[in-house]
C-alpha positions as CSV (number, residue, x, y, z in Angstrom):
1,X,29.6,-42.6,-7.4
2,X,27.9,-40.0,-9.6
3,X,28.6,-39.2,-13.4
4,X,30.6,-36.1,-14.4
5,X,27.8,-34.1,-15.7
6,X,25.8,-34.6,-13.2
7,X,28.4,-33.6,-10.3
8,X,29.0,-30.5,-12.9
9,X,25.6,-29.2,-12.7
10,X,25.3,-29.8,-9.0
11,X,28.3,-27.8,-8.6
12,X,26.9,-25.3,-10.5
13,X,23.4,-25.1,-8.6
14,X,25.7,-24.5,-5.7
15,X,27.1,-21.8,-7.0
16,X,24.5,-20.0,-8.4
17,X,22.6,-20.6,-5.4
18,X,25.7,-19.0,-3.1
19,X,25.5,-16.1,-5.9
20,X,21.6,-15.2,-5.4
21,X,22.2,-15.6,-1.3
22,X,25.0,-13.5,-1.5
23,X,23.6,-11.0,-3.4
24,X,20.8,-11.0,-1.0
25,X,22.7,-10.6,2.0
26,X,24.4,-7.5,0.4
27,X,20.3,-6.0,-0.2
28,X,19.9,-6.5,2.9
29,X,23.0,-4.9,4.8
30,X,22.6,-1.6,2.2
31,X,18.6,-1.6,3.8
32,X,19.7,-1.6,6.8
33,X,22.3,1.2,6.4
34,X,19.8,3.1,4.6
35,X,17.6,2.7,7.8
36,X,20.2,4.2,9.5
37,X,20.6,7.2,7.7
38,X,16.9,7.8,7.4
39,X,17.0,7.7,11.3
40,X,20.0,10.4,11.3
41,X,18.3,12.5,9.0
42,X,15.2,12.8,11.2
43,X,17.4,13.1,14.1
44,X,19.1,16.3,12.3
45,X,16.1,17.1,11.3
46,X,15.0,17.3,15.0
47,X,18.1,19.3,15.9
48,X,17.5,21.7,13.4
49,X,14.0,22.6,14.8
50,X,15.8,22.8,18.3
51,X,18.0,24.8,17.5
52,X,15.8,27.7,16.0
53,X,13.7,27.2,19.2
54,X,17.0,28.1,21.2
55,X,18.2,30.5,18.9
56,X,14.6,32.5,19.5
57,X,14.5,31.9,23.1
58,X,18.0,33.0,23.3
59,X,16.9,36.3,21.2
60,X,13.9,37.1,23.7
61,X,15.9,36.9,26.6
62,X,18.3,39.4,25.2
63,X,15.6,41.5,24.6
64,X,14.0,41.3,27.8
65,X,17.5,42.1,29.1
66,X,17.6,44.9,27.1
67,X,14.2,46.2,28.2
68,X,15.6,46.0,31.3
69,X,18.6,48.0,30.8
70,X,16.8,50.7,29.1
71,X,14.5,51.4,31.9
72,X,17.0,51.4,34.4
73,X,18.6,53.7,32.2
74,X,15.5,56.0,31.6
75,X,14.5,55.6,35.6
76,X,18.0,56.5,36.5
77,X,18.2,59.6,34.0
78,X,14.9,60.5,34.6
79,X,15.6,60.5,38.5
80,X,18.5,62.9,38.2
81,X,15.7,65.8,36.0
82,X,17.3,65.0,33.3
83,X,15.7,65.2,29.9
84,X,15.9,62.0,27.8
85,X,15.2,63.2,24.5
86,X,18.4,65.2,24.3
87,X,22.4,65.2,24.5
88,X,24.0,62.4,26.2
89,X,21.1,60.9,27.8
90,X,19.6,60.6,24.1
91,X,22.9,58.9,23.3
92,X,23.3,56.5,26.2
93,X,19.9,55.2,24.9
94,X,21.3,55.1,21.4
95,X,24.2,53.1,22.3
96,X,22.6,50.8,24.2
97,X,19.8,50.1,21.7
98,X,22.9,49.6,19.0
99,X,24.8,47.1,21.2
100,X,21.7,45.1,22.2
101,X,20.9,45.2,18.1
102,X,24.6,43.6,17.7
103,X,24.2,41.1,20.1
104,X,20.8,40.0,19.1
105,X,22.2,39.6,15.6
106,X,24.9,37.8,16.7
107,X,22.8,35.4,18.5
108,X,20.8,34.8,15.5
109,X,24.0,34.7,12.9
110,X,25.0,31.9,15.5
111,X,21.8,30.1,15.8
112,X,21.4,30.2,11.7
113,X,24.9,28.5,11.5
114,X,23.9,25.9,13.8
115,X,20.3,25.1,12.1
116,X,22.5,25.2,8.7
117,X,25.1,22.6,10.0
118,X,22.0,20.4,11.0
119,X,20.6,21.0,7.4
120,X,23.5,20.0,5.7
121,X,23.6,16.5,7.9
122,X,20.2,15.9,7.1
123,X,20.7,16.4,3.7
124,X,23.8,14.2,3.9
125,X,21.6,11.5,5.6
126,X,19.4,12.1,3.3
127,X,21.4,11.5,0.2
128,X,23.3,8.2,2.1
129,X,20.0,6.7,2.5
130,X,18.9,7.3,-0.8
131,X,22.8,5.6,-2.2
132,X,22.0,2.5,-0.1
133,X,18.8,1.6,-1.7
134,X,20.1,2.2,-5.2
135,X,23.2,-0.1,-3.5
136,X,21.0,-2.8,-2.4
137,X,19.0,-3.0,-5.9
138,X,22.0,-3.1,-8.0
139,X,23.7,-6.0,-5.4
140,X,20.2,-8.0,-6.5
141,X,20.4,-7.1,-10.2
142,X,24.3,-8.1,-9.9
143,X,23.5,-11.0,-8.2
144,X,20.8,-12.1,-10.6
145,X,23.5,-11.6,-13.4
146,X,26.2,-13.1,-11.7
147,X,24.0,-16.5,-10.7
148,X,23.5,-16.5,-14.8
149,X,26.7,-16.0,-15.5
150,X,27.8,-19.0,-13.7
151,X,24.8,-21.2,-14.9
152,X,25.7,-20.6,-18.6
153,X,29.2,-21.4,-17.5
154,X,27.9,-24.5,-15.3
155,X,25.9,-25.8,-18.6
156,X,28.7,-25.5,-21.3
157,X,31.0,-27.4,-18.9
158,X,28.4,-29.8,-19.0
159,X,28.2,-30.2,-22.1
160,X,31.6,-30.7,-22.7
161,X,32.1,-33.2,-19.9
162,X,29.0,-35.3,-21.4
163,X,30.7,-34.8,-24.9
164,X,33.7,-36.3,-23.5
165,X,32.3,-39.1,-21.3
166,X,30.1,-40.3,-24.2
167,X,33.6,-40.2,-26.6
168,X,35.1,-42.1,-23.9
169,X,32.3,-44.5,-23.4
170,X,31.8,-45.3,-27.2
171,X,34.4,-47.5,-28.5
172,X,36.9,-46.7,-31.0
173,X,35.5,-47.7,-34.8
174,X,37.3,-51.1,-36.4
């Protein structure tokens, strides 16, 4: 059978030791997440950049579109003698260069929402990532101070269990 003090201390060793793993174990999972959200915010990032290439590919098609329509328009005006530069034929090109304008902004409004909902996840990610490691160094610094804690605690309780086994161990003065 062992002595007080000596179980004492081995329960504290045991305890500070389940402090320090613990603590690690909680580093470790806050790394990990922050791996995770380093990996979403390239992935956001990489959606961002996506979708200003299809915002822009969407844009020159609606253009080319539009190219389209005016010449028809020209051809078709042009066919019938009548002069482009003037009255309604003048204004039929107007309006059509107005609306394609609208819709090409609209397109781009669109496409500038959709990069800026990307931005703000990536930003998010970002910031999630940078949480975790702050998360994962303040588990260690806990755990360090924790594992102290409950060594200082471990050696008074020592102390006082040796102070009593030596005060029952010494026999009473005659």
């Amino acid at each position: 059978m062992c002595d007080p003090v000596s179980l004492t201390i081995a329960a504290t060793a045991a305890a500070v030791g389940g402090r320090v793993v613990s603590g690690i174990g909680q580093a470790q999972q806050y790394r990990y997440q922050a791996q995770i959200a380093d990996q979403n915010n390239r992935l956001a990032n990489e959606q961002a950049r996506d979708s200003i290439e299809n915002t822009n590919l969407e844009a020159r098609a609606r253009y080319r579109e539009l190219a389209r329509i005016k010449g028809a328009q020209e051809a078709a005006l042009a066919a019938n003698g009548v002069d482009l530069n003037f009255g309604s034929a003048a204004d039929i090109q107007k309006d059509t260069a107005m609306t394609g304008a609208e819709d090409i902004a609209q397109i781009y409004k669109g496409g500038n929402q959709r990069t800026r909902g990307f931005d703000i996840s990536a930003f998010n990610a970002r910031s999630d990532a940078a949480a975790n490691r702050a998360k994962a160094s303040g588990a260690l610094i806990n755990a360090g101070f924790d594992a102290l804690g409950t060594a200082l605690g471990g050696a008074s309780q020592a102390v006082e269990t040796g102070m009593r086994v030596k005060k029952l161990k010494t026999p009473p003065a005659p």
